[in-house]
C-alpha positions in Angstrom: -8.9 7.6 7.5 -5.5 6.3 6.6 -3.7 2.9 6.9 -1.3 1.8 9.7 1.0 -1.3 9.6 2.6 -2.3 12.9 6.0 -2.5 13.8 6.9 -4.8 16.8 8.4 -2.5 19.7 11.0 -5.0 20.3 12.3 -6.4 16.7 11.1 -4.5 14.4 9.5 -6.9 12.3 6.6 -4.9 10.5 3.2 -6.6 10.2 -0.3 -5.8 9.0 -2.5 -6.5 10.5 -1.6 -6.6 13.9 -0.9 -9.8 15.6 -1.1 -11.5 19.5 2.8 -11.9 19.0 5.6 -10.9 17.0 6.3 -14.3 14.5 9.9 -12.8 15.0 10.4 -12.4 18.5 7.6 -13.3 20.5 7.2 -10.2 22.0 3.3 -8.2 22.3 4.0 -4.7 22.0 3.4 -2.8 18.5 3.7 0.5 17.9 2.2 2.0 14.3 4.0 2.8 11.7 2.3 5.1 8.3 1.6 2.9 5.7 -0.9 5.6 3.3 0.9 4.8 0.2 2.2 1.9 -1.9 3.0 0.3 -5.1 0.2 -1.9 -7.2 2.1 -5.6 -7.4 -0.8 -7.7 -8.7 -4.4 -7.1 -9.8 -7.4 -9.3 -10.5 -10.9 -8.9 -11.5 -13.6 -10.4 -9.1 -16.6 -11.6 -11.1 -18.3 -14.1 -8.6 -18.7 -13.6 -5.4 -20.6 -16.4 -3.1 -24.3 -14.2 -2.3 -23.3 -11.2 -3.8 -26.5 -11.4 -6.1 -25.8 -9.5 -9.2 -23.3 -6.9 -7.9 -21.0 -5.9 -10.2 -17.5 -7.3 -10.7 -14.9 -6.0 -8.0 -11.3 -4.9 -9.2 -8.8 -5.6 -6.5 -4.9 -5.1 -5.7 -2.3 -6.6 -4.3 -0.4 -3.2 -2.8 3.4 -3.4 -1.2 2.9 -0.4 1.3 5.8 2.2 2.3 6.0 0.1 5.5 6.7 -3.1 4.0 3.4 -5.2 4.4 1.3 -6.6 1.4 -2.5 -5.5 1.9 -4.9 -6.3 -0.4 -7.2 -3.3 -1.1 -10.3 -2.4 -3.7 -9.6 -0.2 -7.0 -12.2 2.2 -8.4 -10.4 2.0 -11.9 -8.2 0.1 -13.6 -4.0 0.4 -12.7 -1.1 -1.1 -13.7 1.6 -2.7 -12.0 4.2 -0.6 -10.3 1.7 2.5 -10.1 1.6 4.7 -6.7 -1.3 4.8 -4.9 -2.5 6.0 -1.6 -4.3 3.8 0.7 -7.3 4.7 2.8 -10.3 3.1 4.7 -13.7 3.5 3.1 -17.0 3.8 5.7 -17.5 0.1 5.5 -13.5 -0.1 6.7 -12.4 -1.5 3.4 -9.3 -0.9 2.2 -9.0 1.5 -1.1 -6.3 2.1 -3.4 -6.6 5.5 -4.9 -3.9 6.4 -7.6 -0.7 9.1 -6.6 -0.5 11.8 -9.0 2.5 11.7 -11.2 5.6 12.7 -9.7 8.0 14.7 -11.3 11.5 13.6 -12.7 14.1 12.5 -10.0 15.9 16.0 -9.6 19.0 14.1 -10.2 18.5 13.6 -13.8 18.2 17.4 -13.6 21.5 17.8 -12.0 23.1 18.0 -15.3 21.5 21.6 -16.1 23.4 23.4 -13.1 26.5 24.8 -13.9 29.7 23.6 -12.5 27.5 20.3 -12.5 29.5 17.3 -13.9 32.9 19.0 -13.5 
């Protein structure tokens, strides 16, 4: 299952998660809006948790999704700030931050090989 922000119908401020009102207009009707993938801002490592009883230590992110709203979501491994990722919900309706594979080079640093490019 993916991730949806929501975008207020009237405004367009963009929110997750949804809200009574829009903090920007007032309004009450949202529409979603994809918000799947995102870039890694922050990360910690969660060693204690209140009753967690021995579980292991929980590696979470702070994501910026494609929509614009900062979710914080779990990582199975280790990332670094700046890296893609796509967002999903797991069975328990967490959020999970799975990494994008690399992308290939901006095909404007390629533009160069064409000819008649650069003339």
């Amino acid at each position: 299952m993916s991730l949806a922000a929501f975008e207020c119908a009237r405004c367009g401020v963009r929110v997750f998660p949804r809200r009574y009102f829009c903090h920007g207009c007032g309004a009450a009707q949202w529409r979603e809006v994809d918000a799947s993938e995102g870039t890694i801002d922050e990360t910690t490592l969660v060693r204690h948790r209140a009753g967690a009883g021995g579980r292991p230590p929980t590696l979470l992110a702070t994501v910026i999704t494609c929509a614009g709203p900062a979710v914080v979501a779990k990582l199975e491994a280790p990332a670094a700030r700046g890296e893609a990722v796509r967002l999903r919900l797991d069975a328990d309706a967490a959020i999970v931050a799975d990494p994008l594979p690399a992308r290939p080079p901006h095909a404007a640093a390629q533009s160069s090989d064409r000819p008649g490019a650069g003339s």
